[in-house]
ROVEXTI-285043 format. One record per atom (N, C-alpha, C, O): residue in one letter; x, y, z. Coordinates in steps of 0.05 Angstrom, whole numbers, padded with zeros to 5 digits, always signed. Atoms other than C-alpha are relative to their C-alpha. Example, Ala and Ser with C-alpha at 12.3 -4.5 7.8 and 13.67 -1.06 7.14 Angstrom:
<sites>
a+00018-00024+00000 a+00246-00090+00156 a+00018+00024+00000 a+00039+00024+00013 s-00016-00024-00001 s+00273-00021+00143 s-00015+00022+00014 s-00005+00044+00018 
</sites>
This chain:
<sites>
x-00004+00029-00001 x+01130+01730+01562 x+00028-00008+00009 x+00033-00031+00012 x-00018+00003-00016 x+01190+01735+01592 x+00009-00009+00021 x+00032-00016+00026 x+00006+00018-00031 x+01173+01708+01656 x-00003-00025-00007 x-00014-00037+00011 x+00006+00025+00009 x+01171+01642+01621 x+00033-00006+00001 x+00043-00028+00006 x-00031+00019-00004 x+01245+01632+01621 x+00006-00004+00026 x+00027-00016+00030 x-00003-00001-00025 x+01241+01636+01694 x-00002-00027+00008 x-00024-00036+00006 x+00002+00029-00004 x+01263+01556+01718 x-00039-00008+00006 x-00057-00019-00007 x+00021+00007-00011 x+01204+01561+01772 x-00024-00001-00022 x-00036-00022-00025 x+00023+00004+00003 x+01150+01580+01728 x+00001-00020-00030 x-00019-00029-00039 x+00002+00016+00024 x+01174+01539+01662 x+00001-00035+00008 x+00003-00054-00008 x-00005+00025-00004 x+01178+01479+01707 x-00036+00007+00006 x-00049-00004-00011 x+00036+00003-00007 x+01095+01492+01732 x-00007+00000-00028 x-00021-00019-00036 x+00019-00002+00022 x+01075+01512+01665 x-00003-00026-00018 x-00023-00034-00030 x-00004+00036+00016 x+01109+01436+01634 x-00027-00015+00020 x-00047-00026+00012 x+00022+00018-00015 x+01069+01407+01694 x-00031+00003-00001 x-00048-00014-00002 x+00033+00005+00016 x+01001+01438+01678 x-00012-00007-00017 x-00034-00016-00020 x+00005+00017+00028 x+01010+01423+01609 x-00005-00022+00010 x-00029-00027+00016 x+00010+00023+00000 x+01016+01357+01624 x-00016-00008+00016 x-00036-00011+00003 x+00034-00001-00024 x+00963+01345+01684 x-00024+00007-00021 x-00044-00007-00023 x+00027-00009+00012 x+00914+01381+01637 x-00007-00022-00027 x-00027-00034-00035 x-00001+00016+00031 x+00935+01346+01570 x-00012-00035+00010 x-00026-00051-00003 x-00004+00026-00010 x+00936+01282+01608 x-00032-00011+00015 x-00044-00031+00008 x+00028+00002+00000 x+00869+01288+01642 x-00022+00001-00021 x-00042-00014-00019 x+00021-00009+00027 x+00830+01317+01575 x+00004-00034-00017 x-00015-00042-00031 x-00004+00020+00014 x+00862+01243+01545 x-00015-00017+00014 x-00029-00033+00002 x+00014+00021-00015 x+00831+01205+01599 x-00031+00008-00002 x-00049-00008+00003 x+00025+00000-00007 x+00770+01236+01597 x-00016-00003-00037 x-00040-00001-00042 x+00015+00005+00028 x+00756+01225+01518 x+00008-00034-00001 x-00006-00051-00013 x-00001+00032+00000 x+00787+01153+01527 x-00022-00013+00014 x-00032-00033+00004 x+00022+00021-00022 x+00733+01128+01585 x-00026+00005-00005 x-00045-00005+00007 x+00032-00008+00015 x+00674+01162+01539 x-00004-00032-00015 x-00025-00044-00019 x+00006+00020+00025 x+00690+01104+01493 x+00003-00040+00017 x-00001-00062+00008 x-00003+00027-00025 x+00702+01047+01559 x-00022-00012+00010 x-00042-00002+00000 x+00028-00002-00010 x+00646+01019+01597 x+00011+00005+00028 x+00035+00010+00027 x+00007-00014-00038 x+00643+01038+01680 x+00024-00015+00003 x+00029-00034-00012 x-00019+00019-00005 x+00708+01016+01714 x+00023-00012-00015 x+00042-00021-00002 x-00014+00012+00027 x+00745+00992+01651 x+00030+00030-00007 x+00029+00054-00012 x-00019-00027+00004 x+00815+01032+01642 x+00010+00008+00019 x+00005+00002+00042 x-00011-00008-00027 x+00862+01070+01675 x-00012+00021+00012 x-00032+00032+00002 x+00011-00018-00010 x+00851+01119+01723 x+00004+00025-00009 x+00016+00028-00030 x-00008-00032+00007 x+00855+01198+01722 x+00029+00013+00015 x+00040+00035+00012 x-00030-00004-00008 x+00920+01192+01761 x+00012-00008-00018 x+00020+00010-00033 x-00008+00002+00017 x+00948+01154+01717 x+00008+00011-00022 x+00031+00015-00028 x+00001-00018+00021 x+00932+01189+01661 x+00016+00038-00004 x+00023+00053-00022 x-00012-00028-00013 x+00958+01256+01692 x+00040-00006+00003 x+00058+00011+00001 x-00025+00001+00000 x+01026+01220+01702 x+00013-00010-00034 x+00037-00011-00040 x-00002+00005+00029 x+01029+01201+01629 x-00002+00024-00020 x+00010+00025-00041 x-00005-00021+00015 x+01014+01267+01606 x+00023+00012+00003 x+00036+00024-00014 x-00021-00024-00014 x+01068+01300+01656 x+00021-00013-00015 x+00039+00002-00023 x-00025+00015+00008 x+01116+01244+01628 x+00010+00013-00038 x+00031+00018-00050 x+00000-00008+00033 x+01100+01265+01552 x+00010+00030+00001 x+00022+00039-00018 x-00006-00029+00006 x+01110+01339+01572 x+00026+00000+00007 x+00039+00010-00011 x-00026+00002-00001 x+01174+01332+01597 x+00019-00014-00015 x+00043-00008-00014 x-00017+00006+00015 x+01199+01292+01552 x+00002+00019-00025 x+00022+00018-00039 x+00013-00021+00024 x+01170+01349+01496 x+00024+00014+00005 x+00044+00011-00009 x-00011-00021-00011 x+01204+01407+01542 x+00032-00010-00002 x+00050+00005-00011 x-00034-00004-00001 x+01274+01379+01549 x+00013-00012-00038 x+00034-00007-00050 x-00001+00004+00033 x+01271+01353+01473 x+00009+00025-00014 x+00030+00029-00025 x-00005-00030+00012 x+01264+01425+01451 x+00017+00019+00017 x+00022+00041+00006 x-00016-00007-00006 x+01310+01447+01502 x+00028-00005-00010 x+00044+00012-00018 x-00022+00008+00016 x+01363+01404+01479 x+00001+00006-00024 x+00024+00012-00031 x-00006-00006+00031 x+01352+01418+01407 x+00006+00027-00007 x+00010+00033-00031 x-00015-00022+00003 x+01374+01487+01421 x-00037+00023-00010 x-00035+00048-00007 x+00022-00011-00004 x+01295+01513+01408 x-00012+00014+00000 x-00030+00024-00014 x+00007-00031-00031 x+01290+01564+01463 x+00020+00024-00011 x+00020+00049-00008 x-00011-00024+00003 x+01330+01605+01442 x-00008+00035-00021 x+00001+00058-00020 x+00016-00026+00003 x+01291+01658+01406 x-00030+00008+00007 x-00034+00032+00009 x+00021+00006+00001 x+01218+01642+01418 x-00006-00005+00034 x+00003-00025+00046 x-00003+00010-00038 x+01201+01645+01502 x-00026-00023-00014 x-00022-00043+00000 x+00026+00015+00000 x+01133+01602+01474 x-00005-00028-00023 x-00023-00044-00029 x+00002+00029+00020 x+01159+01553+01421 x+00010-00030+00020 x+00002-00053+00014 x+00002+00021-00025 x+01181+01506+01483 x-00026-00016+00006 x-00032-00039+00007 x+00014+00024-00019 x+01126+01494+01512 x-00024-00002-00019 x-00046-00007-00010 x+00018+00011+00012 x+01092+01485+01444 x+00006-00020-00004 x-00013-00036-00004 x-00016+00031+00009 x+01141+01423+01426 x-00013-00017+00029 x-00021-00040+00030 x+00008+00014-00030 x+01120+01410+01506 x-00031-00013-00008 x-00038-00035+00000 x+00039+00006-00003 x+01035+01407+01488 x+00008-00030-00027 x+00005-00054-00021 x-00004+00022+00012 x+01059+01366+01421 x+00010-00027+00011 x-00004-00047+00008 x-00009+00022-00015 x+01103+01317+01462 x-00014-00011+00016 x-00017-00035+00012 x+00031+00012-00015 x+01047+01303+01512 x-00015-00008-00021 x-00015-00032-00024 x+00022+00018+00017 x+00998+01291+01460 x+00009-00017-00007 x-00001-00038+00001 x-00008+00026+00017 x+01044+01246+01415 x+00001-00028+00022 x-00008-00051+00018 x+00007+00017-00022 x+01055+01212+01483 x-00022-00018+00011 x-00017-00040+00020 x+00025+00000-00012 x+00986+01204+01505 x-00011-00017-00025 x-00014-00041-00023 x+00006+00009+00024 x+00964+01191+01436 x+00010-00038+00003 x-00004-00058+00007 x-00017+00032-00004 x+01009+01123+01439 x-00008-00017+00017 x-00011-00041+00012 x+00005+00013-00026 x+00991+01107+01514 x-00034-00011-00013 x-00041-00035-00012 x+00033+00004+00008 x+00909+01109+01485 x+00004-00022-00017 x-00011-00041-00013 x+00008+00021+00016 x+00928+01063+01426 x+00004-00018+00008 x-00011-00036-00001 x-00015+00017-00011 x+00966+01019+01467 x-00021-00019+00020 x-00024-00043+00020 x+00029+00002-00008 x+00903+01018+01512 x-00026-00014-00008 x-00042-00027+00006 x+00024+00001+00017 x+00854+01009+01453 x+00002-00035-00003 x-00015-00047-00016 
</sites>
């Protein structure tokens, strides 16, 4: 797991988190919408990426990373959700 401190791939892995986290939110939010109603799946994708990066440099800054290559980009999946989470109620 070492390859995870590597910029390149800890900057893709924040961005799939969020793209994925961010789509999986949109697609349990527009179950509960009717046709048309809501934002889109772009949207939603830039709202996740926003939540993961704010996650990732959170736990960067808090010093974090430093023993754990995989506790990052767990504070990263939390920070997207709590994110996402908010954007949905906000929504509701």
């Amino acid at each position: 797991m070492a390859w995870l401190r590597h910029p390149f791939y800890s900057i893709a892995t924040v961005v799939l988190i969020g793209v994925v986290s961010g789509l999986l939110a949109q697609a349990v939010v527009c179950r509960k919408r009717p046709a048309g109603k809501g934002p889109g799946p772009f949207t939603a994708a830039c709202v996740g990426l926003a939540g993961a990066f704010l996650g990732f440099h959170l736990a960067m800054l808090s010093n974090l990373a430093t023993d754990l290559a995989l506790f990052p980009f767990i504070v990263t999946l939390a920070g997207s959700a709590i994110i996402l989470w908010a954007w949905t109620r906000y929504l509701a």
